[in-house]
ROLO-270590 format. One record per residue: x, y, z negated of N, C-alpha, C in turn. Coordinates in nm, 4 decimals. Layout:
# residues N
      n_c1      n_c2      n_c3     ca_c1     ca_c2     ca_c3      c_c1      c_c2      c_c3
         X         Y         Z         X         Y         Z         X         Y         Z
...
//
This chain:
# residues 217
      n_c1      n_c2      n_c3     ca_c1     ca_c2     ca_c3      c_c1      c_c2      c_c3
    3.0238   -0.8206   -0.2301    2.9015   -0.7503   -0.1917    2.8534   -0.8043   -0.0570
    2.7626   -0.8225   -0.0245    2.6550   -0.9246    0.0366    2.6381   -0.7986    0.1825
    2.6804   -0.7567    0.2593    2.7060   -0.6795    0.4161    2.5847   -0.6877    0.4280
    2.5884   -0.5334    0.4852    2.4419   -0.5068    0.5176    2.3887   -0.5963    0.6375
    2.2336   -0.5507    0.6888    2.1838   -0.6296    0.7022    2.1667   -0.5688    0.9138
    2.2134   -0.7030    0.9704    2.1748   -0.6253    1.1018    2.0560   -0.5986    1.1451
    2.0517   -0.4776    1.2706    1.9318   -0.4403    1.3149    1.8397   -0.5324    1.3757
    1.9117   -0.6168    1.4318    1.8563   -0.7870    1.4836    1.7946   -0.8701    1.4092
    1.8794   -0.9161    1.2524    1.8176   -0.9482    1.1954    1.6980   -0.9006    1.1143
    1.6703   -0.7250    1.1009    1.5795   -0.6569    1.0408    1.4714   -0.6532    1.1675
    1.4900   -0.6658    1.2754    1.3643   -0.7048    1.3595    1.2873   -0.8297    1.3721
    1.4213   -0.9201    1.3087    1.3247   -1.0395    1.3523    1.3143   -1.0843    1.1917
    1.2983   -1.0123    1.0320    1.2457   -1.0332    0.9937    1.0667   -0.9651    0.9835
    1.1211   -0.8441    1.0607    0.9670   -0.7632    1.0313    0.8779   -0.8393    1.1159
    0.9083   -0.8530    1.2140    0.8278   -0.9938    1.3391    0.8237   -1.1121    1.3100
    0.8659   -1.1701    1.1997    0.8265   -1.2830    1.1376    0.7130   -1.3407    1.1137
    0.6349   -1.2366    1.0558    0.5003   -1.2788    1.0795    0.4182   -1.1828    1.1415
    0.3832   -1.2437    1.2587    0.2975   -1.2008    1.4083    0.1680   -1.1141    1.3393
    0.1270   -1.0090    1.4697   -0.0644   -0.9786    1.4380   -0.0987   -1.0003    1.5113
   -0.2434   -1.0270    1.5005   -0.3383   -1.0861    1.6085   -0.3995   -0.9329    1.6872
   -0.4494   -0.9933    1.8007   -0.5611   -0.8964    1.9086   -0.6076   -0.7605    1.8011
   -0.6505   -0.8397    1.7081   -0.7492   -0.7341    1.6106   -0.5965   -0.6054    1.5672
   -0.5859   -0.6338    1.4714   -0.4714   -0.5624    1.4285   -0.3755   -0.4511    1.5779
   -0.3541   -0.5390    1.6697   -0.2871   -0.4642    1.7929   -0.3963   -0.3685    1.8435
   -0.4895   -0.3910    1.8675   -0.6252   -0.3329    1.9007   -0.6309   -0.1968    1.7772
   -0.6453   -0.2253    1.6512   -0.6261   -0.1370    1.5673   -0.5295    0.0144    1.5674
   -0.3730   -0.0762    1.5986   -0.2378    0.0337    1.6102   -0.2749    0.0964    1.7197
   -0.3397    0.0888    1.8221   -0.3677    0.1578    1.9513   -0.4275    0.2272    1.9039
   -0.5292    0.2396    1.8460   -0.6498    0.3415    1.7893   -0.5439    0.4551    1.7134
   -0.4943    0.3876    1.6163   -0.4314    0.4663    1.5237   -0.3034    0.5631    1.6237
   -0.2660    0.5331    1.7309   -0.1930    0.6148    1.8030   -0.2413    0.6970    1.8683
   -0.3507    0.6822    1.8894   -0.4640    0.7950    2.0149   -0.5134    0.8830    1.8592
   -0.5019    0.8647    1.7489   -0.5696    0.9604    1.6753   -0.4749    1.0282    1.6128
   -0.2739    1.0017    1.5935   -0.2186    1.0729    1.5644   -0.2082    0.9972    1.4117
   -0.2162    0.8883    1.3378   -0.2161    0.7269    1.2606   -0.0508    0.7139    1.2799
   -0.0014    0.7379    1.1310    0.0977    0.6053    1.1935    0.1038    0.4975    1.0660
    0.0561    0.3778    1.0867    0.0400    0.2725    1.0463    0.1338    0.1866    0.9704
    0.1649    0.1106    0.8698    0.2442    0.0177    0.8371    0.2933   -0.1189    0.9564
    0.4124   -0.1124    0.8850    0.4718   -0.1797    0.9988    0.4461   -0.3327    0.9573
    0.4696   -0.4258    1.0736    0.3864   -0.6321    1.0132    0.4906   -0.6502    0.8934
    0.5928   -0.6087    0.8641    0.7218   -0.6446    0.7532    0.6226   -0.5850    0.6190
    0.5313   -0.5249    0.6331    0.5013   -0.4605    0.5258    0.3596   -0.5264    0.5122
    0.3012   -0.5281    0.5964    0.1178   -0.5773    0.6336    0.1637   -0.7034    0.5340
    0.3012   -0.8046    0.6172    0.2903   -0.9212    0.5516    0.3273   -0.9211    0.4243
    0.3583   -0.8306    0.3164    0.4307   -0.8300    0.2122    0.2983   -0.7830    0.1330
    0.1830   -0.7015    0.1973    0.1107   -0.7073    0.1004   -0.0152   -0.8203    0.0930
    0.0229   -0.8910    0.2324   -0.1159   -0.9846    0.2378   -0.0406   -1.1211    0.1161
    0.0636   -1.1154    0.1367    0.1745   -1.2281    0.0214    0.1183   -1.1592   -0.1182
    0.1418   -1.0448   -0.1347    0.1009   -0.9970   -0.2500    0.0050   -1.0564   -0.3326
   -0.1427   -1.0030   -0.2523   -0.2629   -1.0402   -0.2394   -0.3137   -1.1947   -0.2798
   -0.2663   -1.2283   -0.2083   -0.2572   -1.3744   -0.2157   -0.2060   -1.4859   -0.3468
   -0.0913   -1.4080   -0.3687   -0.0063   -1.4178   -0.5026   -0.1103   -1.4549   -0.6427
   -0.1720   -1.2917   -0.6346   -0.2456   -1.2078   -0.7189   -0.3809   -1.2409   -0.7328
   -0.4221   -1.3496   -0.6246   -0.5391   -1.4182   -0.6091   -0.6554   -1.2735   -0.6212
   -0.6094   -1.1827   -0.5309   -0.6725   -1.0289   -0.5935   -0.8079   -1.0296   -0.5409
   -0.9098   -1.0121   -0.6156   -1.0320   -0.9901   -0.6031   -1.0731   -0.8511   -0.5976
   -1.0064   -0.7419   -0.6196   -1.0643   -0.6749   -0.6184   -0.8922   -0.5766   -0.5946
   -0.9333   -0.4543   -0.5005   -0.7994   -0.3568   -0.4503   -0.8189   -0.2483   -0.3955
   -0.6980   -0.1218   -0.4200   -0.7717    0.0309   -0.4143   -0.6210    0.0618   -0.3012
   -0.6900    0.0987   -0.1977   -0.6024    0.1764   -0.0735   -0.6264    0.3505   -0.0626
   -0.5159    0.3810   -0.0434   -0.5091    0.5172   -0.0868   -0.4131    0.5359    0.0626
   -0.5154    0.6080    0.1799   -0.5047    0.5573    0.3305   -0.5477    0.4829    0.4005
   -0.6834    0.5015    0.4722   -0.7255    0.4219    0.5300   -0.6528    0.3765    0.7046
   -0.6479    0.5166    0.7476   -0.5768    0.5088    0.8636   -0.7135    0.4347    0.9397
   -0.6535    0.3511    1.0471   -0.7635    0.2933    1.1055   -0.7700    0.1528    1.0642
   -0.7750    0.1142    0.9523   -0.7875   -0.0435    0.9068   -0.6438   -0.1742    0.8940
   -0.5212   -0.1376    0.9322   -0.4024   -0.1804    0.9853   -0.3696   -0.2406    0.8071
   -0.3075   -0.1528    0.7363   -0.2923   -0.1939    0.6164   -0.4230   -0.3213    0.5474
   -0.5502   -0.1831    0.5410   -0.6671   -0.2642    0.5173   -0.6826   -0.4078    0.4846
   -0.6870   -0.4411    0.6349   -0.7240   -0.6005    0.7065   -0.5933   -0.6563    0.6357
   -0.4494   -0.6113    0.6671   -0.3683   -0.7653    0.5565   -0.4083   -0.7247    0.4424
   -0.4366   -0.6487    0.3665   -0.4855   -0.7107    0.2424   -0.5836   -0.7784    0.2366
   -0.6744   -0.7268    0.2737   -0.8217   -0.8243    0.2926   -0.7484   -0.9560    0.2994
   -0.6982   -1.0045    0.4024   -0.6664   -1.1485    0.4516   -0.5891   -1.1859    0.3870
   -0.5210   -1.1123    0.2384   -0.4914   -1.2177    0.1817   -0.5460   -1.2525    0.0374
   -0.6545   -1.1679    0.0156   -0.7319   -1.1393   -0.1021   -0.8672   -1.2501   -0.1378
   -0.9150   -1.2848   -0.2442   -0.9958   -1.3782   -0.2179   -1.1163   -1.3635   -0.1149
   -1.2026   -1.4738   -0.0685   -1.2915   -1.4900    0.0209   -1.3985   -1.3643    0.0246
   -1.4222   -1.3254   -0.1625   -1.5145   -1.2812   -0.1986   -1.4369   -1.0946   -0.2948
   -1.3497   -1.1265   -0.1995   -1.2939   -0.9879   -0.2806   -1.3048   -0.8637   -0.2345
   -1.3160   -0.7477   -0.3018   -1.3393   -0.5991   -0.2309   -1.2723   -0.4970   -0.2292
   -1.2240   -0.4690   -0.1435   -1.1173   -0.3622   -0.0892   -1.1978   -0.2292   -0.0984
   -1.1646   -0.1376   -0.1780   -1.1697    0.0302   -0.2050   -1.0710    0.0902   -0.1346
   -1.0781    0.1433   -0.0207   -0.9970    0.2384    0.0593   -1.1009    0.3383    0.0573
   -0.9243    0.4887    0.0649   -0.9945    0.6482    0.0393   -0.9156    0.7019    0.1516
   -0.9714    0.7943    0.2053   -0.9124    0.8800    0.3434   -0.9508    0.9727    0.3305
   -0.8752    1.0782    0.3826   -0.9268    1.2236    0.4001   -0.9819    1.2704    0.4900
   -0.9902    1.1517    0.5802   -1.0728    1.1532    0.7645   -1.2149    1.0950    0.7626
   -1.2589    1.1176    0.7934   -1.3992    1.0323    0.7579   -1.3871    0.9501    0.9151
   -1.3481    1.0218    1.0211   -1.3015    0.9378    1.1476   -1.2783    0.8724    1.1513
   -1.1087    0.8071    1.0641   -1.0573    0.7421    1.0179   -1.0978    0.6207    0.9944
   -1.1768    0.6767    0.8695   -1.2041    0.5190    0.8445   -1.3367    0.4451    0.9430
   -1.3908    0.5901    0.9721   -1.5159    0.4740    1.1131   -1.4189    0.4132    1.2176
   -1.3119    0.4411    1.2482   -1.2307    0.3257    1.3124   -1.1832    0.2270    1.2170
   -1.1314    0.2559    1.1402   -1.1248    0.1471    1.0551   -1.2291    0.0782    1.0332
   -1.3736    0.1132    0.9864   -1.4692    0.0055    0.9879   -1.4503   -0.0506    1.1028
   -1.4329   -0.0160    1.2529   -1.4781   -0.1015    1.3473   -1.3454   -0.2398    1.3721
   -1.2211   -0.2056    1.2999   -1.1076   -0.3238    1.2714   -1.1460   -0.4108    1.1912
   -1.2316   -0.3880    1.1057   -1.2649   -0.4892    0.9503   -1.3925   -0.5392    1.0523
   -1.4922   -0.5329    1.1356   -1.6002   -0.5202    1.2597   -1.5343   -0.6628    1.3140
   -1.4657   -0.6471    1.3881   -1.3289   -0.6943    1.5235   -1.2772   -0.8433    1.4151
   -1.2650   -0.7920    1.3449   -1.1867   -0.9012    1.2446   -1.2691   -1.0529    1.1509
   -1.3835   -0.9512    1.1625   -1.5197   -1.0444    1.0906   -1.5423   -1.0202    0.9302
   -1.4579   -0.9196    0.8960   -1.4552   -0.8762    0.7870   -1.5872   -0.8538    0.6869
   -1.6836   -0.9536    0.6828   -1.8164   -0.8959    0.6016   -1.8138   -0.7191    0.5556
   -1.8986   -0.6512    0.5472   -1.9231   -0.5381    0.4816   -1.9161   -0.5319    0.3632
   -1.9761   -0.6193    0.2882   -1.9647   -0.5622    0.1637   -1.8306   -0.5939    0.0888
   -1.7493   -0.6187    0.1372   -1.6012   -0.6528    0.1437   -1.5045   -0.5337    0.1474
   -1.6071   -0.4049    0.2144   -1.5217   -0.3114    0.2345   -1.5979   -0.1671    0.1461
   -1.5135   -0.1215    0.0239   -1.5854    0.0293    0.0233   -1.4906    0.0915    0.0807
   -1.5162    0.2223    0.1696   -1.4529    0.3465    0.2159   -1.5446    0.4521    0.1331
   -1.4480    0.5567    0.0918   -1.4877    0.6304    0.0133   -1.4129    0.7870    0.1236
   -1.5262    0.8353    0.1921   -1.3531    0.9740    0.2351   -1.3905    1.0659    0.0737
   -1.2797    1.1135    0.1713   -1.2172    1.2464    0.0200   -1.0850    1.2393   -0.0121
   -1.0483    1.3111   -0.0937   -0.9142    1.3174   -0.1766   -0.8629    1.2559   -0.2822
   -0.7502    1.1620   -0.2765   -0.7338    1.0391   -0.3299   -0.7540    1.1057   -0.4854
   -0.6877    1.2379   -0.5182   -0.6725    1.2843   -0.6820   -0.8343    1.3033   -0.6974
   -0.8917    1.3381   -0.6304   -1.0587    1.3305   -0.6521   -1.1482    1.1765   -0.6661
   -1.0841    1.1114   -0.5765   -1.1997    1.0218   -0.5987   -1.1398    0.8698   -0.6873
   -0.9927    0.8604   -0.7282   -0.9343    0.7846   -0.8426   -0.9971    0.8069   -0.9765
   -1.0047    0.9432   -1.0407   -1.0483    0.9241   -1.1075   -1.2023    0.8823   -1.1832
   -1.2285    0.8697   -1.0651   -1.4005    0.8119   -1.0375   -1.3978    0.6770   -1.0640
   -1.3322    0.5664   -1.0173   -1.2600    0.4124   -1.0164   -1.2713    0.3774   -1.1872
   -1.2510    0.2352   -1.2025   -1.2808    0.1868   -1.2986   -1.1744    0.1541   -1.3658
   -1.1344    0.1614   -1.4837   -1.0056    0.1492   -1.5535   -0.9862   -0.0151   -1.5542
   -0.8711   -0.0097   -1.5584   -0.8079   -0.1598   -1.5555   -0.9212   -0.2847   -1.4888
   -0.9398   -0.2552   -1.3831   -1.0586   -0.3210   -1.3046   -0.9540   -0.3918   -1.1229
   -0.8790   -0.3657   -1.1408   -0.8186   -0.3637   -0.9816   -0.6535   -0.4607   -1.0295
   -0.6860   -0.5587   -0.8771   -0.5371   -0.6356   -0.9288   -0.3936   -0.5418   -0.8325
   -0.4530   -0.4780   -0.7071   -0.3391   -0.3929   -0.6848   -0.4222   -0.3222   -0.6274
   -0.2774   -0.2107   -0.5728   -0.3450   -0.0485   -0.6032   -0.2439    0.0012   -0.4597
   -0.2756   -0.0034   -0.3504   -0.1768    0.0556   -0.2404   -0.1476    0.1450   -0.1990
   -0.0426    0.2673   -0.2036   -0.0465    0.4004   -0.1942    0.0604    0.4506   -0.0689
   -0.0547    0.5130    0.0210    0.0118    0.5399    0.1740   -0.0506    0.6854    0.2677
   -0.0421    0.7183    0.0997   -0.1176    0.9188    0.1200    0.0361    0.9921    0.1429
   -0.0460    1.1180    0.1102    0.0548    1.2231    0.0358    0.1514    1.1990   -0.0196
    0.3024    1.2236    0.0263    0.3625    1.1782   -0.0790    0.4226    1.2577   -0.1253
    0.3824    1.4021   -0.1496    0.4361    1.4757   -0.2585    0.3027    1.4585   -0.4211
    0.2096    1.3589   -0.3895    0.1517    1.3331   -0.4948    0.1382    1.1900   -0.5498
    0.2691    1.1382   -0.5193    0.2949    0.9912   -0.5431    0.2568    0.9563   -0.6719
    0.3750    1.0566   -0.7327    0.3828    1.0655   -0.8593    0.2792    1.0378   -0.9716
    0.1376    1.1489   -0.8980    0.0147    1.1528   -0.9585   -0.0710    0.9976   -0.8822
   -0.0291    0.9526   -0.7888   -0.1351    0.7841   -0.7736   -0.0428    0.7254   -0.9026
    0.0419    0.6990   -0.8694    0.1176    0.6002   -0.9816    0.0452    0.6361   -1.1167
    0.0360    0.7458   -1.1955   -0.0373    0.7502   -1.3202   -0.1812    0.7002   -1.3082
   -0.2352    0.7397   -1.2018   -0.3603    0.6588   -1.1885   -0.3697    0.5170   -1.1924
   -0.2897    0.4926   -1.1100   -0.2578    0.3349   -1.0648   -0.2286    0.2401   -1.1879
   -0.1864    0.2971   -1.2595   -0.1523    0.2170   -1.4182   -0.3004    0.2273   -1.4846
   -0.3775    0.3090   -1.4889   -0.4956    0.3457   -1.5216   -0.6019    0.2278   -1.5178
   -0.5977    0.2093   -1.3565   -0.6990    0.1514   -1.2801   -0.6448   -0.0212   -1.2596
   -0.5007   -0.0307   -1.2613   -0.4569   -0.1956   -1.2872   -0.5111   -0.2362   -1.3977
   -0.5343   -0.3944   -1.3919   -0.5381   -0.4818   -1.4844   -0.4391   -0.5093   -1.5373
   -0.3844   -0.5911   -1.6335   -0.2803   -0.5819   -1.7007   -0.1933   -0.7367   -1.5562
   -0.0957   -0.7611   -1.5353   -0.0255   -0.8247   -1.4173   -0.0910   -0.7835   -1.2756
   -0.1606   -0.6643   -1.2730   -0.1847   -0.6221   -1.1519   -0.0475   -0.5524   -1.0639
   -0.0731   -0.5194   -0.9522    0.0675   -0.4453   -0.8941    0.0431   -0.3497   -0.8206
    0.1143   -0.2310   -0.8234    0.0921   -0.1285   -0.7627    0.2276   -0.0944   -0.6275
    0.1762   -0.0980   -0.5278    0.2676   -0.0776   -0.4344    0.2823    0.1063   -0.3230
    0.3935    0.1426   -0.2886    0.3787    0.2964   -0.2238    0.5344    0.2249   -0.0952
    0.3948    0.2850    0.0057    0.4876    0.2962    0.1200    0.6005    0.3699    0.1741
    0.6859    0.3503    0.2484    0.7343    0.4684    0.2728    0.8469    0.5049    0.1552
    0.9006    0.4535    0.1100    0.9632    0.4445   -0.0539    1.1038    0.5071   -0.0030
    1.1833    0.4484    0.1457    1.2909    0.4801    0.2182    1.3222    0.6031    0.2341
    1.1402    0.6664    0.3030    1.1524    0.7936    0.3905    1.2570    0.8067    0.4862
    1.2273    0.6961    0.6199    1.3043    0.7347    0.6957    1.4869    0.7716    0.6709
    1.5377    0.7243    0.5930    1.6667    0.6935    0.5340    1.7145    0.8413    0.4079
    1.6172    0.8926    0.4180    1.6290    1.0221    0.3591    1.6406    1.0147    0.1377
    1.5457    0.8926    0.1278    1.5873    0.9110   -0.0210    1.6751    0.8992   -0.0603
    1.7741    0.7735   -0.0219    1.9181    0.7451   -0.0568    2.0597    0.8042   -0.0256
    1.9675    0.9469    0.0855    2.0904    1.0383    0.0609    2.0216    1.1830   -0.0410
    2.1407    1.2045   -0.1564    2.0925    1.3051   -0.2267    2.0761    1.4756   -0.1539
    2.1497    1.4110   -0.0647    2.1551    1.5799    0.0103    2.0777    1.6049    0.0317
    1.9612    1.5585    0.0697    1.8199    1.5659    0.1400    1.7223    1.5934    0.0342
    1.6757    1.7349    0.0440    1.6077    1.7827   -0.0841    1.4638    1.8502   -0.0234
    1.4327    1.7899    0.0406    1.2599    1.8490    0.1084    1.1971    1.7916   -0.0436
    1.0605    1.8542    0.0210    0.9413    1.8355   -0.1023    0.9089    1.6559   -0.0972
    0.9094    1.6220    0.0132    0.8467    1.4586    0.0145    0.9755    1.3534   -0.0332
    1.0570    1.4130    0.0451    1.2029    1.3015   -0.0386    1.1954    1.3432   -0.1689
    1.2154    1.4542   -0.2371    1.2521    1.4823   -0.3747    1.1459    1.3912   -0.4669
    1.0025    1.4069   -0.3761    0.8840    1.3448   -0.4595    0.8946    1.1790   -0.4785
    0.9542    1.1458   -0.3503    0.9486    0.9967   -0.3701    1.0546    0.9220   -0.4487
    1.1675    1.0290   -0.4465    1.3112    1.0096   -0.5217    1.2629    0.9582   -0.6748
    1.1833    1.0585   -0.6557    1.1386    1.0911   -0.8105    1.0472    0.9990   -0.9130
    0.9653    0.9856   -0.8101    0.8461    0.8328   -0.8043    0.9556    0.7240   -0.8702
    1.0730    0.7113   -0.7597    1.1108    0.5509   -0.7614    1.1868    0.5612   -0.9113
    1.2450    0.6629   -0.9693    1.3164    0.7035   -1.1037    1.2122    0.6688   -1.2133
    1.0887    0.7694   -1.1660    0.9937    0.6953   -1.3293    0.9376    0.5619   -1.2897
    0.9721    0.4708   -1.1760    0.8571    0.3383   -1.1899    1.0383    0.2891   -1.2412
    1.1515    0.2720   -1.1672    1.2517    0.2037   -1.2852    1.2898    0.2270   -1.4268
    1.2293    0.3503   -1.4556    1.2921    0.3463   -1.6075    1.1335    0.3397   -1.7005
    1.0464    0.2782   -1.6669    0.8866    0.2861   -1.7186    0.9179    0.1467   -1.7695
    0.9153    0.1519   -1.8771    0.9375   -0.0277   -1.9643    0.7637   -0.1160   -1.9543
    0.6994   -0.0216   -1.9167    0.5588   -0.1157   -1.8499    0.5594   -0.1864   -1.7228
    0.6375   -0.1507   -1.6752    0.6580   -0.2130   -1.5080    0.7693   -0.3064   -1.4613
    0.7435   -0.3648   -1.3999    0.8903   -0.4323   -1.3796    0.9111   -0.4170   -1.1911
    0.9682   -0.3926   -1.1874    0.9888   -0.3062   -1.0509    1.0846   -0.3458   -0.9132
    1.0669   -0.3696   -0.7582    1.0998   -0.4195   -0.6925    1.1023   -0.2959   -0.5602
    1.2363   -0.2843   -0.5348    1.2164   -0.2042   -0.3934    1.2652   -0.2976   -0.2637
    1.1687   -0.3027   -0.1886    1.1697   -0.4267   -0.0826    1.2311   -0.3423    0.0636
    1.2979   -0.3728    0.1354    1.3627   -0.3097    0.2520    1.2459   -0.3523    0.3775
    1.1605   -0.3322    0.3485    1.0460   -0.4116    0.4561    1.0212   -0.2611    0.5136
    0.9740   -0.2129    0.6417    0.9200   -0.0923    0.7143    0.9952   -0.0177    0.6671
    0.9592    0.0839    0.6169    0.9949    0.2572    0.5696    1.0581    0.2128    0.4041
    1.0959    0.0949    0.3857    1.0677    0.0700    0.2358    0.9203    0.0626    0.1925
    0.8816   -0.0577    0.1017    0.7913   -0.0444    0.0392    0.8500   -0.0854   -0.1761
    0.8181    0.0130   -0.2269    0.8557    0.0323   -0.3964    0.7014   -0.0657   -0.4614
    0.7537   -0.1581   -0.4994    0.6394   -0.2331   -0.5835    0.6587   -0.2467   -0.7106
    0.5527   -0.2418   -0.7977    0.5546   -0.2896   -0.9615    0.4817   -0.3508   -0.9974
    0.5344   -0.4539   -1.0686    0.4232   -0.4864   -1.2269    0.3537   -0.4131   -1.3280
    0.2276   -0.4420   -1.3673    0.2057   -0.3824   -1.4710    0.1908   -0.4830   -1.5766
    0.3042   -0.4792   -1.6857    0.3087   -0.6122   -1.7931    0.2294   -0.6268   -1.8661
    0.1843   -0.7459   -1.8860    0.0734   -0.7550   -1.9873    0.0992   -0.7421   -2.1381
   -0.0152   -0.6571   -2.1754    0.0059   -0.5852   -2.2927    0.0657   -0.7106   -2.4219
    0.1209   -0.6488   -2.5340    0.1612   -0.7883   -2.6267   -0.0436   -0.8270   -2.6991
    0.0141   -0.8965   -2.7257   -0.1449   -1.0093   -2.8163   -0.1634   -0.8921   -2.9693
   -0.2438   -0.8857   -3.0015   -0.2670   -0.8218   -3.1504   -0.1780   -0.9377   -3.2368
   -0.1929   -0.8883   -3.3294   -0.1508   -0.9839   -3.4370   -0.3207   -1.0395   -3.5164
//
C-alpha cells in the first residue's frame, strides 16, 4: 500500500499551478464578503477538465465571486459559455467584475441568481459538457440528477467539497452535510452510467462520466 501522502507534498501539489493578480484579487473579495472559494488544486483540475472536454458550453452551481468561474472559462473553448447560478445576486456582481479584470468577453458569461433546484430545471437537456456543483450540500444529491439531465452524453459532472473537511471518511460523523455527501459519493459509484473518480485535490473534488449511450441497432 502506497503511504499516505505528506502535507508538503499536498502543498506543493495544490501550488503547482500558480493564479494570476486576477484570481488573487478575486479570493480577497470573496473573503471581505464571507466566500470561501476553491482551492488552485481544484481551479486547476477543472480548467484540465475543460480543456480535456474541449467544453463549449458549462453550468456552475456557485458563483461565489468568479474564482471557480474564470478556471473554467480558461480552460473552455475561445467561444464557450459558462452558466453560473448564485443565491447572491452580490455575488455574482463581483464575480462579473473577475470575468471584467480577466478580459473575459460578456457574452461568455450567463449569471442567473436564484436557487440552483429552481433555475436547473429551466437549462437545456443534454446541452452542457460539464456541470460544477459548489452549493448546498445537503442537495447534492438533487444537482447530480439534474446534472445527468443537462450532460451530453461524455460530458462530466464534478461536486466540491466531496472530503468535507475529513468528515466523510469517518462514519461517525453523521451531520446533515456529511451524511448528504456520503451519500452522493455511494450513488455516483454504484450508477453503471458514470464512471467515477474521487480526486484528493482541496476539500476533495468527486468527478464523473456520463457514458455514452450504446448505438441503436
Amino acid at each position: 500500500m502506497t503511504a499516505p501522502i505528506s502535507t508538503t507534498s499536498w502543498t506543493y501539489a495544490e501550488e503547482f499551478v500558480g493564479e494570476d493578480d486576477v484570481l488573487r484579487a478575486a479570493r480577497e473579495r470573496a473573503q471581505e464578503v464571507g466566500v470561501v472559494p476553491i482551492g488552485s488544486g481544484v481551479g486547476a483540475a477543472l480548467r484540465f477538465l475543460a480543456a480535456v472536454l474541449d467544453a463549449r458550453a458549462a453550468v456552475e452551481i456557485g458563483t461565489g465571486t468568479g474564482v471557480s468561474g474564470l478556471w473554467l472559462l480558461r480552460g473552455m473553448r475561445s467561444d464557450g459559455v459558462l452558466t453560473t447560478v448564485d443565491v447572491e445576486a452580490e455575488h455574482q456582481r463581483l464575480a462579473k467584475k473577475t470575468f471584467t479584470e480577466a478580459g473575459i468577453a460578456s457574452n461568455r458569461v450567463r449569471t442567473i441568481p436564484g436557487s440552483a433546484l429552481d433555475v436547473l430545471p429551466r437549462l437545456t437537456d443534454g446541452h452542457y459538457d460539464i456541470v460544477f456543483c459548489d452549493g448546498d450540500k445537503r442537495e447534492y444529491s438533487a444537482y447530480l440528477k439534474e446534472a445527468l439531465r443537462l450532460l451530453r452524453p461524455g460530458g462530466v459532472v464534478c461536486f466540491d467539497n466531496a472530503l468535507w473537511h475529513d468528515r466523510v471518511a469517518d462514519p461517525a460523523q453523521r451531520d446533515d452535510q456529511t451524511v448528504a455527501i456520503r451519500d452522493l459519493g455511494r450513488a455516483v459509484a454504484e450508477n453503471d452510467d458514470l464512471i467515477p473518480v474521487l480526486l484528493p485535490v482541496g476539500d476533495g473534488l468527486l468527478c464523473a462520466k456520463k457514458v455514452w449511450a450504446p448505438e441503436a441497432d
